[in-house]
mmCIF file of the N, C-alpha and C atoms, coordinates in Angstrom:
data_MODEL
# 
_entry.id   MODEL 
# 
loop_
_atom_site.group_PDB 
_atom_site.id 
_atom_site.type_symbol 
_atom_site.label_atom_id 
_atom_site.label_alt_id 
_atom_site.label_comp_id 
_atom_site.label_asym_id 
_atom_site.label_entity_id 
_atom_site.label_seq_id 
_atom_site.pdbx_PDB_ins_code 
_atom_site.Cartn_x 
_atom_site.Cartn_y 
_atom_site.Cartn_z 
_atom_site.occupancy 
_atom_site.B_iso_or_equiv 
_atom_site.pdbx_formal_charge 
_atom_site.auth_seq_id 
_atom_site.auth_comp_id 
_atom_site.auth_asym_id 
_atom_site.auth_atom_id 
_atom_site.pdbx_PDB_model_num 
ATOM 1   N N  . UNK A 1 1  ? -88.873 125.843 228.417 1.00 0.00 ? 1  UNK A N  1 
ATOM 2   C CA . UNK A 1 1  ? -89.276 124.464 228.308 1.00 0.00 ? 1  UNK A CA 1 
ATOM 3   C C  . UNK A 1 1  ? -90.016 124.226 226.992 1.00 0.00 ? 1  UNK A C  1 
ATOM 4   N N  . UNK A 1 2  ? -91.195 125.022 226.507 1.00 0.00 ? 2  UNK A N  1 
ATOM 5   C CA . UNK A 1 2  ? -91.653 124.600 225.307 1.00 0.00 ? 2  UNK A CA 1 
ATOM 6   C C  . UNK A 1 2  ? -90.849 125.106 224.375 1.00 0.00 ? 2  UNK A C  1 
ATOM 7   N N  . UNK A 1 3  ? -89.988 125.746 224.280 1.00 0.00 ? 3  UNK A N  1 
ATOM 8   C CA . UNK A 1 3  ? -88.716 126.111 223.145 1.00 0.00 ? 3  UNK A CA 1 
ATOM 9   C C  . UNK A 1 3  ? -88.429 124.744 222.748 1.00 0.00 ? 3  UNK A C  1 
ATOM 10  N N  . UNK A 1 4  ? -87.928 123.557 223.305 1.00 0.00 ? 4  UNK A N  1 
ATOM 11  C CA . UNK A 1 4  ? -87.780 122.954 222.641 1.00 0.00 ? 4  UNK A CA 1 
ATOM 12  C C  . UNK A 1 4  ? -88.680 121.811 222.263 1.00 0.00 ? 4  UNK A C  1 
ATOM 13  N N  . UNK A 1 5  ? -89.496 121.602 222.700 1.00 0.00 ? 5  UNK A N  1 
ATOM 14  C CA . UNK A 1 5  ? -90.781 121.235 221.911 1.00 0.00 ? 5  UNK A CA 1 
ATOM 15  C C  . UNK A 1 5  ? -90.921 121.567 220.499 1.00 0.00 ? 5  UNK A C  1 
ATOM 16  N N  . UNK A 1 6  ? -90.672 122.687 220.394 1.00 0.00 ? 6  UNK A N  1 
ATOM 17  C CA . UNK A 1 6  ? -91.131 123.503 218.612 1.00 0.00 ? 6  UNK A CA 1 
ATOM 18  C C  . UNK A 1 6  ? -89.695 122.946 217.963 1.00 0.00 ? 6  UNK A C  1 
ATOM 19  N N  . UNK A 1 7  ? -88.615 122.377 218.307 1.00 0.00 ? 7  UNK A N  1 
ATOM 20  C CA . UNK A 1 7  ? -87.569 122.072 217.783 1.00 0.00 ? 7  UNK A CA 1 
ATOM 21  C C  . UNK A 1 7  ? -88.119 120.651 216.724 1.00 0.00 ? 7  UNK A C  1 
ATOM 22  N N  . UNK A 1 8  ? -89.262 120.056 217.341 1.00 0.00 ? 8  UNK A N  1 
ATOM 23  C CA . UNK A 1 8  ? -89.413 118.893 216.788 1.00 0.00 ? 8  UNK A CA 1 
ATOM 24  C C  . UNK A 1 8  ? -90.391 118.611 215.525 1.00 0.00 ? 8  UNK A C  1 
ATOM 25  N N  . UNK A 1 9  ? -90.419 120.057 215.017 1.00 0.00 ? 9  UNK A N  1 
ATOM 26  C CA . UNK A 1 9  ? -91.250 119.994 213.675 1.00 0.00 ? 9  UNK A CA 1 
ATOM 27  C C  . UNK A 1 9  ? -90.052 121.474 212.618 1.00 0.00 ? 9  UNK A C  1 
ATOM 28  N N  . UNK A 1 10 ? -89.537 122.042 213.737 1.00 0.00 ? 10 UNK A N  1 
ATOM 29  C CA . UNK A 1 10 ? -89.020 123.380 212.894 1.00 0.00 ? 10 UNK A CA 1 
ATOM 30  C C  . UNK A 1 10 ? -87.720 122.558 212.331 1.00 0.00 ? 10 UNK A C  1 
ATOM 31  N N  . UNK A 1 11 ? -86.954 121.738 212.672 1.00 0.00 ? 11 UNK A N  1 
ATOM 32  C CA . UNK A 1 11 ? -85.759 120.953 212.044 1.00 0.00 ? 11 UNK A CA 1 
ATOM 33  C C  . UNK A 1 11 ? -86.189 120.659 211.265 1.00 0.00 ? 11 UNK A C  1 
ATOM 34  N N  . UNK A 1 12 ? -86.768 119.745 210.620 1.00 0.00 ? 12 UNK A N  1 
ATOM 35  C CA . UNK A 1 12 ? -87.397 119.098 209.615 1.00 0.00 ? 12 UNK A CA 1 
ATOM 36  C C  . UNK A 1 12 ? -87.739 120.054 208.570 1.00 0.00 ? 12 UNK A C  1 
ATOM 37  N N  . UNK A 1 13 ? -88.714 120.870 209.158 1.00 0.00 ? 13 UNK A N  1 
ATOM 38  C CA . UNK A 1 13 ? -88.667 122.417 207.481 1.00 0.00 ? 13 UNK A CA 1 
ATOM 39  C C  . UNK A 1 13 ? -88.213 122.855 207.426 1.00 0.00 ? 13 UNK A C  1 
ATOM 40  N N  . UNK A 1 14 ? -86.934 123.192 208.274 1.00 0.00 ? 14 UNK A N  1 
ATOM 41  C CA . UNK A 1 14 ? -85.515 123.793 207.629 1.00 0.00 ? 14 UNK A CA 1 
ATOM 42  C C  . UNK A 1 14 ? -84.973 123.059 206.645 1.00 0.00 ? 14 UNK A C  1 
ATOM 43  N N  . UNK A 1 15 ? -84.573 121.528 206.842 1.00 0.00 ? 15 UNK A N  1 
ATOM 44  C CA . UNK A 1 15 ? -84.120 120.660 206.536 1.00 0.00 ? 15 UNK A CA 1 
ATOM 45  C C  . UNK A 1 15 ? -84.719 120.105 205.502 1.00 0.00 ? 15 UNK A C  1 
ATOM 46  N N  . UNK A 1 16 ? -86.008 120.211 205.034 1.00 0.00 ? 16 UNK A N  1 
ATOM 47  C CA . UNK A 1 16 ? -86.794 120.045 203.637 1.00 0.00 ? 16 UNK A CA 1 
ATOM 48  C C  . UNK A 1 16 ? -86.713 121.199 202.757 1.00 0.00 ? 16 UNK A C  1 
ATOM 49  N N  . UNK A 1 17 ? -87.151 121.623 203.537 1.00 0.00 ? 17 UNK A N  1 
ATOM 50  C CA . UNK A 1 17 ? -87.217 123.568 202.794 1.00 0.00 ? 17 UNK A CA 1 
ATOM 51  C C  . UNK A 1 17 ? -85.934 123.407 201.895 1.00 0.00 ? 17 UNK A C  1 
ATOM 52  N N  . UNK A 1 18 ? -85.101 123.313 202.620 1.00 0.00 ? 18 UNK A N  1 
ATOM 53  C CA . UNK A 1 18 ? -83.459 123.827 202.141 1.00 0.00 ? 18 UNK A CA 1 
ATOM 54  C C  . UNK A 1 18 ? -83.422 122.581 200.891 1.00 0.00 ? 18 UNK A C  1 
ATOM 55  N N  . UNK A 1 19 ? -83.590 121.313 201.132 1.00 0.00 ? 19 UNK A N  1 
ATOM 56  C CA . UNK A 1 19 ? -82.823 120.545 200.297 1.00 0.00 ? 19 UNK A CA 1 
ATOM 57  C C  . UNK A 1 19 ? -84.171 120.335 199.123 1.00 0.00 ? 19 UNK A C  1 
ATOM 58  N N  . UNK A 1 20 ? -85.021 120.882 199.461 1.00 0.00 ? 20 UNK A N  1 
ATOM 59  C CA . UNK A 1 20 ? -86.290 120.885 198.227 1.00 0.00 ? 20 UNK A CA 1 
ATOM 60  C C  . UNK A 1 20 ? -85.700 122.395 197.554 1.00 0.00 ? 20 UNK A C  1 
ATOM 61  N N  . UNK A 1 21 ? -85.643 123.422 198.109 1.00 0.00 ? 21 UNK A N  1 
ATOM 62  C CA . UNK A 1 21 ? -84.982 124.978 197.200 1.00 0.00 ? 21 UNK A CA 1 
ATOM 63  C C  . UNK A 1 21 ? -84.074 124.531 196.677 1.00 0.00 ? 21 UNK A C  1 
ATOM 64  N N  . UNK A 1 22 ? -82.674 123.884 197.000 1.00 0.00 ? 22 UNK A N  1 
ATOM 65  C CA . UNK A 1 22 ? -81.790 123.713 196.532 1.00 0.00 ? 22 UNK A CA 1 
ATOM 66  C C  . UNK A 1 22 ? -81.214 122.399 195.291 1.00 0.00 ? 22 UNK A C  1 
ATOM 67  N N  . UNK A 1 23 ? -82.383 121.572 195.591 1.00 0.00 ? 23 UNK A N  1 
ATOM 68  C CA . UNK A 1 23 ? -82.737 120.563 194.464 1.00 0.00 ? 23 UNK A CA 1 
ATOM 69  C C  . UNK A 1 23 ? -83.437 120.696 193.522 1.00 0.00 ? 23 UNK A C  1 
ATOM 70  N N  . UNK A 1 24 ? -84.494 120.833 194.219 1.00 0.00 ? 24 UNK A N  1 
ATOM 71  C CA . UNK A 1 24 ? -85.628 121.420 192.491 1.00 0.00 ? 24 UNK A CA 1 
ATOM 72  C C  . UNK A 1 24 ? -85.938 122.750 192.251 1.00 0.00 ? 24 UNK A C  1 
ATOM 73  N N  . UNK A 1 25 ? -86.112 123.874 192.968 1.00 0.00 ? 25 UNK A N  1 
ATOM 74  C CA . UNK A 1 25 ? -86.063 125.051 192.724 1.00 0.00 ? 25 UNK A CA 1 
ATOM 75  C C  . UNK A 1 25 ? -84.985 125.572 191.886 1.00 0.00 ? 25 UNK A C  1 
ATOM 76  N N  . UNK A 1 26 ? -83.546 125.253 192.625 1.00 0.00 ? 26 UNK A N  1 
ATOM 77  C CA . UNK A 1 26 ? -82.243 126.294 191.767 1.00 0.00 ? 26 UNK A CA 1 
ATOM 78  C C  . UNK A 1 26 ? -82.614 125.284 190.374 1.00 0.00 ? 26 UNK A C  1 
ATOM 79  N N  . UNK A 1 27 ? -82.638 124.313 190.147 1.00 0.00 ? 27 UNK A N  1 
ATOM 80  C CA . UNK A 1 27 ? -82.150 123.949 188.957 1.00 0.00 ? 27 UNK A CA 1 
ATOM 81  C C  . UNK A 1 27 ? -83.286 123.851 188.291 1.00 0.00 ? 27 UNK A C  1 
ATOM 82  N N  . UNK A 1 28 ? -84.670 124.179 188.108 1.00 0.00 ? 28 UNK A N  1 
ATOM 83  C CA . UNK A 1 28 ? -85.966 124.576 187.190 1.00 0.00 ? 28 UNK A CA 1 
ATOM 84  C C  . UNK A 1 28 ? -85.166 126.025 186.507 1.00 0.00 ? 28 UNK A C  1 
ATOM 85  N N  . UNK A 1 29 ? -85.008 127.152 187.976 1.00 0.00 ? 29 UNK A N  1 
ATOM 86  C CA . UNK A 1 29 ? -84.544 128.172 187.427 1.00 0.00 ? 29 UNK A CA 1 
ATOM 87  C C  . UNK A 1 29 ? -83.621 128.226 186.952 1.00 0.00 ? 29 UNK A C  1 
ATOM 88  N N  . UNK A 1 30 ? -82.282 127.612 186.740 1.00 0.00 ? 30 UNK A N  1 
ATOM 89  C CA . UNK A 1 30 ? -81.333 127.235 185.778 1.00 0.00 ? 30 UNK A CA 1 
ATOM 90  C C  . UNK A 1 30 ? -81.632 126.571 184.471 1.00 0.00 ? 30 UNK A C  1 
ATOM 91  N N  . UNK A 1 31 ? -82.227 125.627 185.029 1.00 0.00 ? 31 UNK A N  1 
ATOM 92  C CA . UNK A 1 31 ? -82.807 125.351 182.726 1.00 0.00 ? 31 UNK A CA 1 
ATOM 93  C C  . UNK A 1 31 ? -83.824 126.107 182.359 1.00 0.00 ? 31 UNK A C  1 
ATOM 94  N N  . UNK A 1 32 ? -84.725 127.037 183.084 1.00 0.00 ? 32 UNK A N  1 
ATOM 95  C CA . UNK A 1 32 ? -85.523 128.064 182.316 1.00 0.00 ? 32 UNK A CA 1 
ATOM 96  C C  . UNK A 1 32 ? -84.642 129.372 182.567 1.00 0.00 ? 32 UNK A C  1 
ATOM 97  N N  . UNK A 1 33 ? -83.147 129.316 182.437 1.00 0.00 ? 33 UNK A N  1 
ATOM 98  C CA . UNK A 1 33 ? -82.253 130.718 182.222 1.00 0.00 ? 33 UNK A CA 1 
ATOM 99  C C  . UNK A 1 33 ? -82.671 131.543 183.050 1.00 0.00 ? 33 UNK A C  1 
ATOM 100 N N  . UNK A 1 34 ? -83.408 131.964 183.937 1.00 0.00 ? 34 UNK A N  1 
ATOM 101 C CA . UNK A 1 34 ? -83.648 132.619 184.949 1.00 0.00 ? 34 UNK A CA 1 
ATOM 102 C C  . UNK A 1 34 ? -82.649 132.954 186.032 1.00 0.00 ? 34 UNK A C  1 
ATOM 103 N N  . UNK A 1 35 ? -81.716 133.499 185.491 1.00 0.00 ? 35 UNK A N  1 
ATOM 104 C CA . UNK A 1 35 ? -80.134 133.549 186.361 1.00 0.00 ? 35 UNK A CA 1 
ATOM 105 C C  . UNK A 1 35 ? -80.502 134.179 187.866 1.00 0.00 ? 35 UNK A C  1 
ATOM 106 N N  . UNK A 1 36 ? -80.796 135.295 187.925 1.00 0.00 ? 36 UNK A N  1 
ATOM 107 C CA . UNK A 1 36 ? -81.545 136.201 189.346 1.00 0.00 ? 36 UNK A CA 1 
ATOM 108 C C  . UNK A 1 36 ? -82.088 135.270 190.356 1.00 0.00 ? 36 UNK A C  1 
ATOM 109 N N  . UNK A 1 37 ? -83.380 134.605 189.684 1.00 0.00 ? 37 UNK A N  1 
ATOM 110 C CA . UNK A 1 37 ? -84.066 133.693 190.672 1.00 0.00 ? 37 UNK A CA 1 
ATOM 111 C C  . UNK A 1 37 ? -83.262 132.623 191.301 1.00 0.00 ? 37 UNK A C  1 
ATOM 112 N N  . UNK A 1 38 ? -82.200 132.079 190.108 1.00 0.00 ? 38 UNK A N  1 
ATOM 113 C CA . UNK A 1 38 ? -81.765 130.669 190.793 1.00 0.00 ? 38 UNK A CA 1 
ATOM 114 C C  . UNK A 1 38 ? -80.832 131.108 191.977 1.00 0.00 ? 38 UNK A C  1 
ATOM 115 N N  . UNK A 1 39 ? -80.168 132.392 192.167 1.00 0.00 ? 39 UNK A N  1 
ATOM 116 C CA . UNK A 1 39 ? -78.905 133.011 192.573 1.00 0.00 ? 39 UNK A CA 1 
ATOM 117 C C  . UNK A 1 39 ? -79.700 133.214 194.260 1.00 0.00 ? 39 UNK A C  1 
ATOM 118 N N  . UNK A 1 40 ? -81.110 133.982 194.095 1.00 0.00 ? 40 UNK A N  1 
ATOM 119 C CA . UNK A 1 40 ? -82.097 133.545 195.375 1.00 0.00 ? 40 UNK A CA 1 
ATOM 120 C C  . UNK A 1 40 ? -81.919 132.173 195.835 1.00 0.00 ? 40 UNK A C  1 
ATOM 121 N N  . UNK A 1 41 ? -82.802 131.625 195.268 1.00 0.00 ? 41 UNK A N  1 
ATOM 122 C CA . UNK A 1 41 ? -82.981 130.449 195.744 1.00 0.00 ? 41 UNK A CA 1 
ATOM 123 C C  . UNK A 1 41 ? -81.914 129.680 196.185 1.00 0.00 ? 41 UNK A C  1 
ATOM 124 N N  . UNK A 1 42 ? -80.640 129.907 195.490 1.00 0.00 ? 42 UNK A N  1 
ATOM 125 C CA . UNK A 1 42 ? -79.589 129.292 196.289 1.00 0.00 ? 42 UNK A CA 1 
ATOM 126 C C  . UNK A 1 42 ? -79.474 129.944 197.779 1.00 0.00 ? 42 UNK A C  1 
ATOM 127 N N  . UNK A 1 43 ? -79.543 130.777 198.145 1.00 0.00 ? 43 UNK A N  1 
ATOM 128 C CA . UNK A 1 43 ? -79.163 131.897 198.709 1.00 0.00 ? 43 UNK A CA 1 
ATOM 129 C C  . UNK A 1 43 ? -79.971 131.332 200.267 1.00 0.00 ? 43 UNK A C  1 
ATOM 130 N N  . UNK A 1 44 ? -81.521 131.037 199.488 1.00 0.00 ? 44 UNK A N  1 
ATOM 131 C CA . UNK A 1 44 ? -82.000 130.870 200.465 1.00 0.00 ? 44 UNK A CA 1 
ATOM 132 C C  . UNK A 1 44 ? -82.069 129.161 200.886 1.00 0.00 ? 44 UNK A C  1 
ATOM 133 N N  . UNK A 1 45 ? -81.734 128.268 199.908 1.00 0.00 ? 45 UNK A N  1 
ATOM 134 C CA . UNK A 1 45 ? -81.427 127.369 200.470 1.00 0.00 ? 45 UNK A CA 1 
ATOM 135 C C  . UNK A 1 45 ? -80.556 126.938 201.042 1.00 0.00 ? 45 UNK A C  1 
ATOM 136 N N  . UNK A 1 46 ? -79.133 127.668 201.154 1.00 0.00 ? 46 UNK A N  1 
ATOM 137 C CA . UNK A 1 46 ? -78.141 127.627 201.771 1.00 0.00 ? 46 UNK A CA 1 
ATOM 138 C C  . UNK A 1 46 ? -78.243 128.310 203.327 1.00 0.00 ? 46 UNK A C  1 
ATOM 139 N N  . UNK A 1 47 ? -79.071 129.495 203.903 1.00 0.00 ? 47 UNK A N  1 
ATOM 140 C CA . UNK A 1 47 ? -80.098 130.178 204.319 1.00 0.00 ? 47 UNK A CA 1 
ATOM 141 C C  . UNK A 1 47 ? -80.684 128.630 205.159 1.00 0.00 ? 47 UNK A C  1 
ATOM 142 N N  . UNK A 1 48 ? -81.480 128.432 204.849 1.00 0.00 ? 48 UNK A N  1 
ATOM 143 C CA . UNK A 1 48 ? -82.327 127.307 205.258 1.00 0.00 ? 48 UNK A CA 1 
ATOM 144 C C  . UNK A 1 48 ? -81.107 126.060 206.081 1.00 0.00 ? 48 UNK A C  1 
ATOM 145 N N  . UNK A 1 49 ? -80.491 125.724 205.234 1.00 0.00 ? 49 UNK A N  1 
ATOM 146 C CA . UNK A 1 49 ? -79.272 124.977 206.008 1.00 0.00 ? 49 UNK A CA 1 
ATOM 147 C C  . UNK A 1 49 ? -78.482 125.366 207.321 1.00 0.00 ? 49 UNK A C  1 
ATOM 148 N N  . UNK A 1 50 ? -78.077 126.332 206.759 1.00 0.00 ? 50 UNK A N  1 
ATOM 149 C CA . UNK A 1 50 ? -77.458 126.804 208.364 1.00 0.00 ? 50 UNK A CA 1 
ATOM 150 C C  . UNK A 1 50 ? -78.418 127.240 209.378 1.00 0.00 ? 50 UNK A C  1 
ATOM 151 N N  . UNK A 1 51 ? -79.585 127.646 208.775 1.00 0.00 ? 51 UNK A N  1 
ATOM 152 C CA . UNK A 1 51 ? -80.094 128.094 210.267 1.00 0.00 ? 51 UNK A CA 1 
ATOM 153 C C  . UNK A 1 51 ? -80.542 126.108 210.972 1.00 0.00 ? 51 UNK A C  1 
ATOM 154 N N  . UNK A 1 52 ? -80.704 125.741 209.872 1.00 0.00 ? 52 UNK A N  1 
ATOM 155 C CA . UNK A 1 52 ? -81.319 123.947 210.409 1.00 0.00 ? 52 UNK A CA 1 
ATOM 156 C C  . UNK A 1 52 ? -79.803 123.621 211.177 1.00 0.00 ? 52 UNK A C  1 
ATOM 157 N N  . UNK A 1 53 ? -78.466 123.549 210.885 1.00 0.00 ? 53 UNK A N  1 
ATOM 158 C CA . UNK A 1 53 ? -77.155 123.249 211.418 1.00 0.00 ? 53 UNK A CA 1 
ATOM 159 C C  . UNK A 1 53 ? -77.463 123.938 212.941 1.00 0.00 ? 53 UNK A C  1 
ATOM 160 N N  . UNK A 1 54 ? -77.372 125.492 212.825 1.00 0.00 ? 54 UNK A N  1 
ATOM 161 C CA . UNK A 1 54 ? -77.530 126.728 213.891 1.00 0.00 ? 54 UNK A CA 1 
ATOM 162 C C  . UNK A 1 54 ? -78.851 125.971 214.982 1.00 0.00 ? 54 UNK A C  1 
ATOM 163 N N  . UNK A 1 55 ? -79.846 125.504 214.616 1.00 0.00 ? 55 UNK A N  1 
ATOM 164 C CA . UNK A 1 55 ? -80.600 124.769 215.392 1.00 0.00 ? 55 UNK A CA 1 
ATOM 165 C C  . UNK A 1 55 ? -80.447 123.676 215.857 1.00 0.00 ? 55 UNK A C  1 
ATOM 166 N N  . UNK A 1 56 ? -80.014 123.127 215.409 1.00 0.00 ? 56 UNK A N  1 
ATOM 167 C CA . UNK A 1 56 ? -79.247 122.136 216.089 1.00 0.00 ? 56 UNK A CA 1 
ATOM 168 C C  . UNK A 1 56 ? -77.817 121.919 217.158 1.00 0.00 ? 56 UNK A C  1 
ATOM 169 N N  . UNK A 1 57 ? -77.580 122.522 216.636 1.00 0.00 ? 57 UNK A N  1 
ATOM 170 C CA . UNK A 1 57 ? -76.365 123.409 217.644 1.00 0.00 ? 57 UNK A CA 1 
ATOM 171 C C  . UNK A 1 57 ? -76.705 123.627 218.952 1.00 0.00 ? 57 UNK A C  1 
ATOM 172 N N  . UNK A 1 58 ? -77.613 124.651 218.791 1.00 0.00 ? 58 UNK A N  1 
ATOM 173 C CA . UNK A 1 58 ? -78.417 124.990 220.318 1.00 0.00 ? 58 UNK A CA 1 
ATOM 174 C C  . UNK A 1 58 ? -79.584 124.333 220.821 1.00 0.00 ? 58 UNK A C  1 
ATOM 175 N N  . UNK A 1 59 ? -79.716 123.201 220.259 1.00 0.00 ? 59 UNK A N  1 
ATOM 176 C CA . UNK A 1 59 ? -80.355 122.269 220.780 1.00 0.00 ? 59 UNK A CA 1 
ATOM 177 C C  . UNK A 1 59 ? -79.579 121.372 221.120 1.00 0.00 ? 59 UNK A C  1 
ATOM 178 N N  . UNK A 1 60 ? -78.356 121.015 221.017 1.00 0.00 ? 60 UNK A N  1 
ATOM 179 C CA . UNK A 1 60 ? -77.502 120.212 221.936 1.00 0.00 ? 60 UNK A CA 1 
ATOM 180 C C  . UNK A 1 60 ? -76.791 120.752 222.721 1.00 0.00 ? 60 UNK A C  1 
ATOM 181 N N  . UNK A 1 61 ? -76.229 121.904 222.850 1.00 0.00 ? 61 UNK A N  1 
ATOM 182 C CA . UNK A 1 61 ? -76.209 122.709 224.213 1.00 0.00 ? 61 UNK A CA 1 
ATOM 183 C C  . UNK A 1 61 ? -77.450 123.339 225.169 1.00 0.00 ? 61 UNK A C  1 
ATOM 184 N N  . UNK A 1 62 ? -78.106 123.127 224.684 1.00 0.00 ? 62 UNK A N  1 
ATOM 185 C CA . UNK A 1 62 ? -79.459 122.992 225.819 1.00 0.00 ? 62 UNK A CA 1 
ATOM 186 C C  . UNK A 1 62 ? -79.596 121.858 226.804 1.00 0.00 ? 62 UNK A C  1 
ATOM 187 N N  . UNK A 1 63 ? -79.676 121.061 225.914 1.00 0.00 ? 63 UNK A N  1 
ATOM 188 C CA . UNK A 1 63 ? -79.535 119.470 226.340 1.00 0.00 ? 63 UNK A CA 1 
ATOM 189 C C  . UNK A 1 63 ? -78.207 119.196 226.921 1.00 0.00 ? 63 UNK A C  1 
ATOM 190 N N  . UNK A 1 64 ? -77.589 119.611 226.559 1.00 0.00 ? 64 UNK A N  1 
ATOM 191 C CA . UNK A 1 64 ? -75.924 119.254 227.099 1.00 0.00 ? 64 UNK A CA 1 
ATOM 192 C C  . UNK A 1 64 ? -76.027 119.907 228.365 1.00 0.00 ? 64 UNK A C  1 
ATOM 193 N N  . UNK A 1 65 ? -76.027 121.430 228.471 1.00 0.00 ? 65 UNK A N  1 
ATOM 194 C CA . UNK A 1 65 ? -75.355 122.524 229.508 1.00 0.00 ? 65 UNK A CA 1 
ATOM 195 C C  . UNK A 1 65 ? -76.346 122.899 230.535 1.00 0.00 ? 65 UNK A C  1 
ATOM 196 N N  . UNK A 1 66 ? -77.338 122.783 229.676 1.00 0.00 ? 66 UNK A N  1 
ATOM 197 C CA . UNK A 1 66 ? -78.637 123.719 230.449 1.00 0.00 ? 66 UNK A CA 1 
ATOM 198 C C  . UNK A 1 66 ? -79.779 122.688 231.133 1.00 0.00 ? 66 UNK A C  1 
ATOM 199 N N  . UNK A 1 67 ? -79.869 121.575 230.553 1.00 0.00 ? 67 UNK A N  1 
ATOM 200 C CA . UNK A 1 67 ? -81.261 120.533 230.452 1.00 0.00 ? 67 UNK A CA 1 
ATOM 201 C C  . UNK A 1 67 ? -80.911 120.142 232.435 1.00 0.00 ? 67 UNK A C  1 
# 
């Protein structure tokens, strides 16, 4: 039951996290040539996305199957 309670702040910092790494992070480290870092940061903002998709997922089969 409180599992999904915590759904209602952890979506959102997946979902910032990811599109803040993948907006301003990769591309600072791309115009300061920092090839390694930006190749992370994609990595993990792409990372950040699916697990926010992956959460959501099983938060509508909760609600769907299980609720």
């Amino acid at each position: 039951m409180e599992l999904v309670f915590h759904f209602g702040y952890v979506l959102p910092l997946f979902l910032l996290s990811s599109l803040y790494i993948l907006r301003i992070d990769k591309k600072g480290y791309e115009m300061a040539g920092m090839k390694r870092e930006r190749s992370v940061a994609a990595f993990l903002g792409w990372t950040n996305l699916l697990l926010f998709f992956l959460s959501l997922l099983l938060l509508f089969i909760y609600h769907r199957f299980l609720w």
